[in-house]
C-alpha positions as CSV (number, residue, x, y, z in Angstrom):
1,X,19.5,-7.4,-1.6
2,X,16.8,-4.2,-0.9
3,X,20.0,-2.2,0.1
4,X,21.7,-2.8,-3.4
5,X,18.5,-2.4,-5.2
6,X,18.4,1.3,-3.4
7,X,22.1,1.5,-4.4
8,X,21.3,0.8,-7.8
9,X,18.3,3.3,-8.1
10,X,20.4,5.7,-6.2
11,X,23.1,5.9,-8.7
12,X,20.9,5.5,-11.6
13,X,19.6,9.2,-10.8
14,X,22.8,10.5,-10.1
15,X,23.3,12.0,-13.7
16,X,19.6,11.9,-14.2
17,X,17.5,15.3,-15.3
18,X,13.9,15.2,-14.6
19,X,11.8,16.2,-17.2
20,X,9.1,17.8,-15.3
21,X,8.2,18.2,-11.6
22,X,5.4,16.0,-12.1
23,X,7.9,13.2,-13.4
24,X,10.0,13.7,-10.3
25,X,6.8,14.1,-7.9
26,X,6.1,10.0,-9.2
27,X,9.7,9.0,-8.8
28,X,9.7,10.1,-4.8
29,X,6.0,9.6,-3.8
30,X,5.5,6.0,-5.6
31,X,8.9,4.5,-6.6
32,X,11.6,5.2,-4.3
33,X,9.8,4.6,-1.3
34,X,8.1,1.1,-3.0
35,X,11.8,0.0,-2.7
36,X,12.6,2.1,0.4
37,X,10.2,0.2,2.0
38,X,11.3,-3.0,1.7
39,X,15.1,-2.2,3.2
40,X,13.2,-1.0,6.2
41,X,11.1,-3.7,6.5
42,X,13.4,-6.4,7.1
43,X,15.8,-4.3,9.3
44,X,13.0,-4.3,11.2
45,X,11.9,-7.6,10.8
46,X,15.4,-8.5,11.7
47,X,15.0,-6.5,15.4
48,X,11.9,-8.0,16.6
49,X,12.9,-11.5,15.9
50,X,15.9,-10.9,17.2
51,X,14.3,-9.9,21.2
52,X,11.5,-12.6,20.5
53,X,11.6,-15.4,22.5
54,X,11.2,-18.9,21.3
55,X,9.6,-20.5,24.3
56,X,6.4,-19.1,25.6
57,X,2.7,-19.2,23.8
58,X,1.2,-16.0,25.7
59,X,4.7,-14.5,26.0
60,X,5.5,-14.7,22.4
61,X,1.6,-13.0,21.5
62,X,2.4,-10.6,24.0
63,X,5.4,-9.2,22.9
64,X,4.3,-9.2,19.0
65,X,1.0,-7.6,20.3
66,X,3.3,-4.7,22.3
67,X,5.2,-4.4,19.1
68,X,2.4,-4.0,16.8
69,X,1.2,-0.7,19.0
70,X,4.3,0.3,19.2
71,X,4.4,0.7,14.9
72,X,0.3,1.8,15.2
73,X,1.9,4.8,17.5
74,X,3.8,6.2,14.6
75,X,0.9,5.8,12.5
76,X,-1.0,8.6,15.1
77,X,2.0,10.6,15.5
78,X,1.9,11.4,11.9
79,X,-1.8,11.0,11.4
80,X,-2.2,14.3,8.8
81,X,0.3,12.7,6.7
82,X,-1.0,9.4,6.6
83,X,-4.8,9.8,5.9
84,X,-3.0,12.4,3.0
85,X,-1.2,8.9,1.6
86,X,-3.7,6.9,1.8
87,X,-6.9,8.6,0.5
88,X,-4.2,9.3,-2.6
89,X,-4.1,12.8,-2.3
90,X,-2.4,15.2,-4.5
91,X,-2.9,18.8,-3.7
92,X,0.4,19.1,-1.5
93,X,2.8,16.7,-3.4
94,X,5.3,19.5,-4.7
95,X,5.9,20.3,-1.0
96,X,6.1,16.9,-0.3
97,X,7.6,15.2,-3.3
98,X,10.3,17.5,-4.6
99,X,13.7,17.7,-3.7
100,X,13.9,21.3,-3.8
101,X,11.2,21.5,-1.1
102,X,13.4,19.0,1.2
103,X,13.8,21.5,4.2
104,X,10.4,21.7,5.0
105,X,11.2,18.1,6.8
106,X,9.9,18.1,10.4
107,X,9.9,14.5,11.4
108,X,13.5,13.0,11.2
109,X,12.6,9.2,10.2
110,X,14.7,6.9,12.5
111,X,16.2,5.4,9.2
112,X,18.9,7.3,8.9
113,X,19.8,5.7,5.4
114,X,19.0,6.9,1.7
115,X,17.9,10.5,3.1
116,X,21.1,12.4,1.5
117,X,19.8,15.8,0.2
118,X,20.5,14.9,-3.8
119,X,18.3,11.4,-3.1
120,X,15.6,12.7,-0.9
121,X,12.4,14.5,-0.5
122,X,11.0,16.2,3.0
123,X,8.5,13.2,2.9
124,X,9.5,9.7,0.5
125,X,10.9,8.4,3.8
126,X,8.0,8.5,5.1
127,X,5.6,7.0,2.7
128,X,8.0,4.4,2.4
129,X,8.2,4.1,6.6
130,X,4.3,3.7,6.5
131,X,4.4,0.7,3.6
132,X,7.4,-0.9,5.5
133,X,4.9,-0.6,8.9
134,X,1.7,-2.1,7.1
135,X,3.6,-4.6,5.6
136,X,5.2,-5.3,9.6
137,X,1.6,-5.2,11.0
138,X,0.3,-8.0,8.7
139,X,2.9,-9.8,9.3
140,X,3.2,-9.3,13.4
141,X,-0.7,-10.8,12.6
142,X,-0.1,-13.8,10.8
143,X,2.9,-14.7,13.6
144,X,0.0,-14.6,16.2
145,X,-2.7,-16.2,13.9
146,X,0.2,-19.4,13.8
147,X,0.7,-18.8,17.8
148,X,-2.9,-19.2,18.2
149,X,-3.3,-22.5,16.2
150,X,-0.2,-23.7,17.3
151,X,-1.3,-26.4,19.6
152,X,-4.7,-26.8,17.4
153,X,-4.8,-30.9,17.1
154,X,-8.2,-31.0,15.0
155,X,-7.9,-29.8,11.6
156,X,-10.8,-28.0,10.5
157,X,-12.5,-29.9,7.5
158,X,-12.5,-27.4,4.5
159,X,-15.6,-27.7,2.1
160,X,-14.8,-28.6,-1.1
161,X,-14.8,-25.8,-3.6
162,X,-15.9,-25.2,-7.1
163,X,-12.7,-23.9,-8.8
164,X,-13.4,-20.3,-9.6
165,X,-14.9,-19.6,-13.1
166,X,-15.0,-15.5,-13.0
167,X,-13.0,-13.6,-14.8
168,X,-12.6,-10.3,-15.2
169,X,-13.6,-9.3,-18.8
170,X,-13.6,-5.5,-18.6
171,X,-10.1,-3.5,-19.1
172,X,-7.7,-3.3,-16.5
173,X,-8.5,0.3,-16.0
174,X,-12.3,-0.2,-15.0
175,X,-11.2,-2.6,-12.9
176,X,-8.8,-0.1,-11.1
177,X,-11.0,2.6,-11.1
178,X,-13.6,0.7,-9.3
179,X,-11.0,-0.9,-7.1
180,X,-10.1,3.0,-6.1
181,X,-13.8,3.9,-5.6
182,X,-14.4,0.7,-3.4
183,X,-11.3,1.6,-1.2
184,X,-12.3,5.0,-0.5
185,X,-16.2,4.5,-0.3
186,X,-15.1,2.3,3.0
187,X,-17.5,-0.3,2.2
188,X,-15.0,-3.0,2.9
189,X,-13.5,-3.3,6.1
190,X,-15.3,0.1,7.3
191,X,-12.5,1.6,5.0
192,X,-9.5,0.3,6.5
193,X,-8.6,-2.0,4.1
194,X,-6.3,-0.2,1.6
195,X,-5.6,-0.1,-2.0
196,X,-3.0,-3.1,-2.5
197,X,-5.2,-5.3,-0.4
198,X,-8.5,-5.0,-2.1
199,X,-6.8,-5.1,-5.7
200,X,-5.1,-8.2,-4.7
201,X,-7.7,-9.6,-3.5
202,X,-9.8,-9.2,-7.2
203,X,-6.8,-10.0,-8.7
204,X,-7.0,-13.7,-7.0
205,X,-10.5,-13.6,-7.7
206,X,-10.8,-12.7,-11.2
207,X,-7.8,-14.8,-12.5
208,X,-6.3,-11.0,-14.1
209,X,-2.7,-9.4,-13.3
210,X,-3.4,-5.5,-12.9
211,X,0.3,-4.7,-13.3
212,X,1.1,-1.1,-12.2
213,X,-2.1,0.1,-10.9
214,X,-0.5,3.2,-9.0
215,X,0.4,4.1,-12.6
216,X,-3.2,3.0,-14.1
217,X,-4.7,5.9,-11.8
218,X,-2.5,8.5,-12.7
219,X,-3.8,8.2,-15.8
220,X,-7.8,8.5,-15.0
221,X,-6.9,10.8,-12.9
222,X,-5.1,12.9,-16.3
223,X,-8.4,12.1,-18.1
224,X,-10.4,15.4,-19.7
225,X,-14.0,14.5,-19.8
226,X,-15.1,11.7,-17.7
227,X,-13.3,10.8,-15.1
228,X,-15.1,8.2,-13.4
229,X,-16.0,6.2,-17.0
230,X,-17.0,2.8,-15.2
231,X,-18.4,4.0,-12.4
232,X,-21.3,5.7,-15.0
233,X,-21.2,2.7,-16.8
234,X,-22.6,0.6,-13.5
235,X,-24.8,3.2,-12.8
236,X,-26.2,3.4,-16.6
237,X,-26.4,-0.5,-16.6
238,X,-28.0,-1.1,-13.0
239,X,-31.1,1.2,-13.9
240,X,-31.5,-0.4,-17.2
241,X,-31.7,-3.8,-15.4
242,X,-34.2,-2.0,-13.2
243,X,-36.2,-1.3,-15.9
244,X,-36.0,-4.4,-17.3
245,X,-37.1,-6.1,-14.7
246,X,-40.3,-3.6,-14.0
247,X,-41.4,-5.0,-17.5
């Protein structure tokens, strides 16, 4: 099914012009390899299980615990050009992001398929190689996390829970925006935790749907005056509460 999606994209573009670089920068930095990385997510999926043994607690662990270094060594082999992904940086996507720019390519992904020169950038691969990993790494996690509570035969007693009354009032935009500034502040998770997982996260938490939120910060980025609207909005609103309660 991923495969035919890519198909599908593919030949959509075939006859397509785009209209601008900046048009065809978004296409190969956010949508292509959002697809992209799906395909090579469950080939790979489909090679670990594969080797994985079904008897075994520590062997099983072991193995899935070899094979998540294994995806964090890629991750350091291309270091430069993941920080550049994932603090959303901009200032190098026409060498990165445009098919006329393709031969400055100097890691050849091992996915071999989708990289035909009419269909391919010098780097979409990759930023679709590096969501396909995260997504592998979580899940390598949670196959441990059951491992490890496998033979568990006292259920832990939740505490009952007040069903969650909070939700998120504001516009989806001040919601991204301060999604963005928590990410890269790294005041959760001493900045590891990325984008998708915080806004998913609030999403839960605030009952909303951000929709594309990629998208969403194109646009503050594109704005003329204020950039950071909400963020001077908390600021303006936390010393007036301040005040208020000096009075």
């Amino acid at each position: 099914m991923c495969k035919s999606a890519l198909e599908n994209l593919r030949n959509s573009f075939k006859e397509y012009t785009f209209k601008s670089k900046k048009e065809e920068i978004e296409f190969y930095k956010y949508i292509k390899p959002k697809v992209f990385s799906y395909l090579i997510f469950y080939v790979k999926q489909l090679q670990i299980e594969s080797k994985r043994s079904i008897e075994g607690k520590k062997e099983q662990i072991k193995y899935l615990k070899k094979y998540i270094a294994k995806l964090q060594t890629y991750f350091n082999n291309n270091l430069e050009f993941y920080h550049y992904f994932k603090s959303n940086a901009a200032h190098l996507d026409e060498q990165y992001f445009l098919r006329e720019n393709k031969s400055l390519r100097i890691n050849i992904e091992e996915h071999y398929f989708f990289t035909e020169d009419e269909f391919s950038t010098s780097h979409d691969s990759s930023v679709a190689t590096i969501m396909a990993y995260i997504k592998l790494i979580e899940y390598l996690k949670n196959e441990i996390d059951k491992l490890n509570n496998l033979h568990q035969n006292v259920n832990p007693i939740k505490p009952l829970q007040k069903e969650n009354q909070l939700n998120w009032t504001g516009s989806k935009t001040d919601l991204v925006e301060l999604i963005y500034a928590l990410q890269k502040s790294g005041a959760i998770n001493n900045g590891t935790a990325d984008v998708k997982e915080i806004a998913s996260t609030l999403e839960q938490h605030f009952n909303i749907n951000l929709g594309n939120y990629y998208h969403t910060f194109m646009e503050i980025k594109l704005r003329k005056n204020i950039t950071t609207k909400f963020i001077e909005k908390l600021k303006e609103s936390l010393i007036l509460r301040i005040k208020e309660s000096d009075e």
